[in-house]
C-alpha positions in Angstrom: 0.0 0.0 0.0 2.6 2.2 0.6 4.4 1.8 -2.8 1.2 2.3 -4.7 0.7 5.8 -3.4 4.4 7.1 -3.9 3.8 5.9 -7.7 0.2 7.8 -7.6 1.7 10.8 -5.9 4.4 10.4 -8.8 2.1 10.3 -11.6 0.2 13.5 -10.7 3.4 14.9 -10.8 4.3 14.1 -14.3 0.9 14.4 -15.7 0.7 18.3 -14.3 4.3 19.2 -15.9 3.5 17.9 -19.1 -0.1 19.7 -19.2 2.1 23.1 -17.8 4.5 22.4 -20.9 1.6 22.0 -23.2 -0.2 25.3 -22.3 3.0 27.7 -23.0 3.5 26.1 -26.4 2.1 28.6 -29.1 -1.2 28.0 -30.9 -0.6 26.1 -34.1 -4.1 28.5 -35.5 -2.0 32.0 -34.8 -1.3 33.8 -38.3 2.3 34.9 -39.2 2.1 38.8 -40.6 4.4 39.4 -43.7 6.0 43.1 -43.4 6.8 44.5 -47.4 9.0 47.3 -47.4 8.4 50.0 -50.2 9.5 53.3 -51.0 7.7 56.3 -53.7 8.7 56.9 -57.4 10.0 60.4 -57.3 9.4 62.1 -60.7 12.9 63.8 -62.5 16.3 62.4 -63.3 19.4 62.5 -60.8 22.6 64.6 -61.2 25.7 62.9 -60.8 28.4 63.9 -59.2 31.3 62.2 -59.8 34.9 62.3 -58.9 37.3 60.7 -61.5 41.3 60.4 -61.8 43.0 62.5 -64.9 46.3 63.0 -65.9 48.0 65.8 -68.0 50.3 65.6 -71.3 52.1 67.4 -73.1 49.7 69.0 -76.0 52.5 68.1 -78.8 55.0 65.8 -78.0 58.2 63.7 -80.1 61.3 61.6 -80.0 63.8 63.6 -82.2 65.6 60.5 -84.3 68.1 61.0 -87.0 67.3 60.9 -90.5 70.8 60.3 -92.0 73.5 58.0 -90.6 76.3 60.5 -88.9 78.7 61.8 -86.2 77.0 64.5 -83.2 79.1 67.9 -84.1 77.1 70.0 -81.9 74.0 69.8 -79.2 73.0 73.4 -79.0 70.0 72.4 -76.3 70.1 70.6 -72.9 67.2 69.3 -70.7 64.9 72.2 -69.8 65.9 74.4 -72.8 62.6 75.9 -74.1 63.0 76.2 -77.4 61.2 77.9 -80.6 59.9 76.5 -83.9 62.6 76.0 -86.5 65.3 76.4 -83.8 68.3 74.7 -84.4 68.8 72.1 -82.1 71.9 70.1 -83.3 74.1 69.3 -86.1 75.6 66.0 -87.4 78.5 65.8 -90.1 78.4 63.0 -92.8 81.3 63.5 -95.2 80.3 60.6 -97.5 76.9 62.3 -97.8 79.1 65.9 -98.8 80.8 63.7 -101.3 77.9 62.2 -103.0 76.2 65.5 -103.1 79.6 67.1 -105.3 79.1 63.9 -107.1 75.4 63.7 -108.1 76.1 67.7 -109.0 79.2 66.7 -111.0 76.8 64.8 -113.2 74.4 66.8 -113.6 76.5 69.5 -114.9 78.0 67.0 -117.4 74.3 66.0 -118.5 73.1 69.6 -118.6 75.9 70.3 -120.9 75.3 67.4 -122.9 71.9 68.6 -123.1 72.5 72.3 -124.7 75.2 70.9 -127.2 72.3 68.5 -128.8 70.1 71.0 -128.5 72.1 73.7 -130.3 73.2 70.5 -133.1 69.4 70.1 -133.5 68.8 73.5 -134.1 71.4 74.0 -136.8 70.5 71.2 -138.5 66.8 72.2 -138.5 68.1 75.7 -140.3 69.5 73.6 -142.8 66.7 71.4 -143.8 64.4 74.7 -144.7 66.7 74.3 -147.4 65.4 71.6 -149.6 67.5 68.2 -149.9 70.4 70.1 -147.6 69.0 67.2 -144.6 67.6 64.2 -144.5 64.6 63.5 -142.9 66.2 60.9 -140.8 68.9 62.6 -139.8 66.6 65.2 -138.3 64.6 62.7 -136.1 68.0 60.9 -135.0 69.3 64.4 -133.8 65.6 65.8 -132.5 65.6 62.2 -130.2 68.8 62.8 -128.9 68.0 65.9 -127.4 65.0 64.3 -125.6 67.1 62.0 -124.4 69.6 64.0 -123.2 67.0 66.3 -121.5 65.7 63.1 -119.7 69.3 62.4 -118.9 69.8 66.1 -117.3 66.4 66.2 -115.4 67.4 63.0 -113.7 70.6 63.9 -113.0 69.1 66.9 -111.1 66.9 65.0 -109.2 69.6 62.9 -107.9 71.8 66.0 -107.4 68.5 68.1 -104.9 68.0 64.2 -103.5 71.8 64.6 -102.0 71.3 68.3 -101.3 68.2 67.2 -98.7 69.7 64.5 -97.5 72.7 67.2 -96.3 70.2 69.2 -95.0 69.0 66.6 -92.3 72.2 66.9 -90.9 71.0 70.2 -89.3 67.7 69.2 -86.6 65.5 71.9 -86.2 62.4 71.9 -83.7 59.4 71.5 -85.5 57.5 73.4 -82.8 57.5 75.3 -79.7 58.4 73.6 -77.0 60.7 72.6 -74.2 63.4 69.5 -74.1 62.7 67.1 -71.7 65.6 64.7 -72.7 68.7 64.3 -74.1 70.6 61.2 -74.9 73.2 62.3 -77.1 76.9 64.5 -76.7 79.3 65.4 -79.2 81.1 62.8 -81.2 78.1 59.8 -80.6 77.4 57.5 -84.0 73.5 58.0 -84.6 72.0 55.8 -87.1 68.5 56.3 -88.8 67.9 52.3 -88.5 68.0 52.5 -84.9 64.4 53.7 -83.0 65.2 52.3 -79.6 66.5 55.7 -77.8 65.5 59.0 -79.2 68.6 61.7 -79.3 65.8 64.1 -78.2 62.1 64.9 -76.5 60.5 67.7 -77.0 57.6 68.5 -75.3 54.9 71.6 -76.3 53.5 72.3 -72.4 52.2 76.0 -72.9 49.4 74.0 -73.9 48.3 71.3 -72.0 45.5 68.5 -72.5 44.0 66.6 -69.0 42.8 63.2 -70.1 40.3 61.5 -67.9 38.7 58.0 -68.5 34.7 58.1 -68.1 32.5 55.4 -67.6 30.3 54.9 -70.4 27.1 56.0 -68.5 28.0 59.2 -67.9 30.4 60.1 -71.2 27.0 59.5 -72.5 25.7 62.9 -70.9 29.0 65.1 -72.0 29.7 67.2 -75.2 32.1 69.5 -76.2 32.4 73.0 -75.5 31.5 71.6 -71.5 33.3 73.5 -68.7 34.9 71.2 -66.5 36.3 71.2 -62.7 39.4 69.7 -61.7 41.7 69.7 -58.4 45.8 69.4 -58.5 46.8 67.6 -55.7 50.2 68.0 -55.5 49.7 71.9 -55.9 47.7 71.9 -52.5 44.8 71.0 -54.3 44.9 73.8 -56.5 41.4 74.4 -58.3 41.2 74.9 -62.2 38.1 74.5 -64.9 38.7 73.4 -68.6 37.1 72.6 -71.8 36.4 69.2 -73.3 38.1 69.6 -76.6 38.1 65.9 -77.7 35.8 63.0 -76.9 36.9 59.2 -78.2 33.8 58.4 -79.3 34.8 54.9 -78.7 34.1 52.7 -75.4 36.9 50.9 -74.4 35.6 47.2 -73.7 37.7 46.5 -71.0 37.2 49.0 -68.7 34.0 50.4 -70.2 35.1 53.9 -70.3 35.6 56.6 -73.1 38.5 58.9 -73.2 38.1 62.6 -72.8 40.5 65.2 -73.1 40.1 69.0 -71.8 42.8 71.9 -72.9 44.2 73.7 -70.7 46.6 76.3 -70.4 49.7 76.7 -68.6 50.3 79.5 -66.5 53.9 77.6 -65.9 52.8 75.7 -62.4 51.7 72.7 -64.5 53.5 69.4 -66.3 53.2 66.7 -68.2 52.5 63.6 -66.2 51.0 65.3 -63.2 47.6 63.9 -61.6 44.2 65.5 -60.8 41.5 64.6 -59.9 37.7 66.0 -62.1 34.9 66.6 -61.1 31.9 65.5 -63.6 28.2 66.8 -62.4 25.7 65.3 -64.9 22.5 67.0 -65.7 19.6 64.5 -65.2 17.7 62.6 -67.6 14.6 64.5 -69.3 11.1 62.9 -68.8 12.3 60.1 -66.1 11.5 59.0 -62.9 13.8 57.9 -60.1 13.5 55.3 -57.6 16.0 53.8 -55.1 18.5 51.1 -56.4 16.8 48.6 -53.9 13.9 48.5 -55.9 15.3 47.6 -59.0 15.1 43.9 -60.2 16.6 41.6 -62.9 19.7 41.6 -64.7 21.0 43.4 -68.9 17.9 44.3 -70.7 15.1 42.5 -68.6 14.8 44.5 -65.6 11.3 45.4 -64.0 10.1 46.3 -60.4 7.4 45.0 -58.1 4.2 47.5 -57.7 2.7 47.3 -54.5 -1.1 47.8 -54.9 -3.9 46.5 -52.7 -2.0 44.1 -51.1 -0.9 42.6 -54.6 2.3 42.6 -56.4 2.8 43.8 -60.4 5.6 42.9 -61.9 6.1 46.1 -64.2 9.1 46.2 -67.2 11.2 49.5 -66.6 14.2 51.0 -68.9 17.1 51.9 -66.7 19.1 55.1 -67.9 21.7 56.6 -65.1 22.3 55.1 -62.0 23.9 56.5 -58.7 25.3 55.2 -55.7 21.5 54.3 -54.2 19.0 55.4 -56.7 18.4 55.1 -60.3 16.7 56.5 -63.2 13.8 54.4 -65.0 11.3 54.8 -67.1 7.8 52.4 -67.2 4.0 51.9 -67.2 3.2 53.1 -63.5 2.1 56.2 -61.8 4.3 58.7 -59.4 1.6 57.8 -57.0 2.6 54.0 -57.0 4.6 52.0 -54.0 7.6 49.9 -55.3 8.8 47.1 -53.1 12.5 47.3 -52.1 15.0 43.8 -51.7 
């Protein structure tokens, strides 16, 4: 008797634990709410701000390498000389080239006299057929060809004799325009041969004149044109502020880095170089006739993107064009109202 009611006092136990557990268990009827997040279509386009890396050179630039195989006589520039169009900048010596100059002229002498004695035979004989039977016809047309002949002969000769006269004349290097050297890799008494391209005997660089080149991305290149005033920062001039003009667009999207190249001119007030850094400043003007929406709300991926209309508690799936795009929002363009929610990720 007294075992049965310590296993009855131990049931009762058990039986009120479990129906305890039971009760704070949650009703398997209770109804799970589902939050959707939206956010408003706002109507106009965005303008972009954006901050892009640039970097200057030299408006005209070249590598100075001899035309005609020679000796250095003279470097009359250095690094840093600023120089003038048509300056001199040094002189080689070639004697063979003198020699074959005297030569080719040698020749043509010899042919231009050949020429006039034919000439003058050709004449005299032509006085002397007026009188009839004095000539022979054929003896005319032998003497008439030999002065064409001979005049070949001469103009030839005088071709090859100005040929040799340039070719002296590139031993004198003159600066095709305005400029400043930048280096040198020549000195007095160096062999320079026009079949080597590896080192240049000179740079010269124009830098009154400069042009900033900055990469774009394609989606906003799309919004620039020329004759557009531009922003820029020089860093390593304290951050120096400047504006310039796009000048040049590539036209051409580089597939790599899906950018365009665009060049602004600027001019040097003499704090500036070829190869410095800076950093522009691109402020797009928005989109006509778009709406904008966060970036959150956009779905899909390339050509097929759409976003989710909230409306009475239902979802439409809506096709949008996407035009530019900022850090969180983005232009689009659909069938819905400015009045409609859009449901964000």
């Amino acid at each position: 008797m007294k075992y049965f009611l310590i296993i009855l006092f131990g049931s009762v136990i058990f039986l009120s634990c479990s129906n305890e557990q039971k009760s704070k268990q949650p009703s398997s009827t209770s109804v799970e709410q589902k939050v959707v997040k939206t956010t408003p279509i706002v109507k106009g386009g965005l303008s972009i701000i954006s901050k892009l890396p640039a970097q200057f050179a030299a408006y005209q630039e070249v590598s100075i390498f001899p035309k005609v195989n020679g000796y250095v006589k003279n470097v009359l520039v250095d690094i840093g000389s600023k120089v003038s169009a048509g300056q001199l900048l040094m002189t080689l010596e070639a004697p063979e080239l003198e020699q074959a100059s005297a030569s080719a002229k040698a020749e043509f002498e010899k042919a231009k006299s050949d020429y006039e004695i034919n000439k003058e035979n050709y004449n005299r004989l032509f006085e002397a057929s007026q009188t009839e039977g004095a000539v022979s016809a054929m003896d005319l047309a032998l003497d008439k060809s030999k002065v064409a002949s001979s005049l070949a002969m001469m103009n030839a000769a005088q071709a090859n004799w100005q040929q040799q006269e340039t070719m002296i004349n590139y031993l004198q290097v003159h600066a095709p325009f305005p400029g400043v050297i930048t280096a040198r890799n020549v000195h007095p008494g160096a062999l320079v041969s026009n079949s080597i391209k590896d080192v240049p005997m000179l740079e010269l660089k124009q830098e009154t004149h400069l042009r900033l080149q900055v990469d774009v991305p394609e989606n906003i290149a799309a919004n620039l044109k020329k004759g557009d005033s531009v922003a820029f920062i020089i860093p390593s001039l304290d951050n120096k502020e400047m504006r310039g003009i796009i000048s040049r667009i590539a036209d051409n999207i580089n597939p790599q880095f899906r950018s365009e190249r665009v060049e602004l001119d600027v001019i040097n007030d003499g704090t500036l170089s070829s190869g410095m850094y800076a950093d522009v400043t691109i402020r797009t003007t928005p989109t006509p006739n778009v709406f904008h929406v966060a970036l959150s709300a956009i779905h899909g991926v390339a050509e097929d993107k759409y976003i989710n209309i909230r409306r009475n508690d239902e979802t439409i799936k809506t096709p949008i064009t996407v035009y530019k795009q900022s850090s969180d929002s983005v232009e689009i363009k659909g069938d819905f109202n400015v009045t409609d929610s859009i449901e964000v990720n």
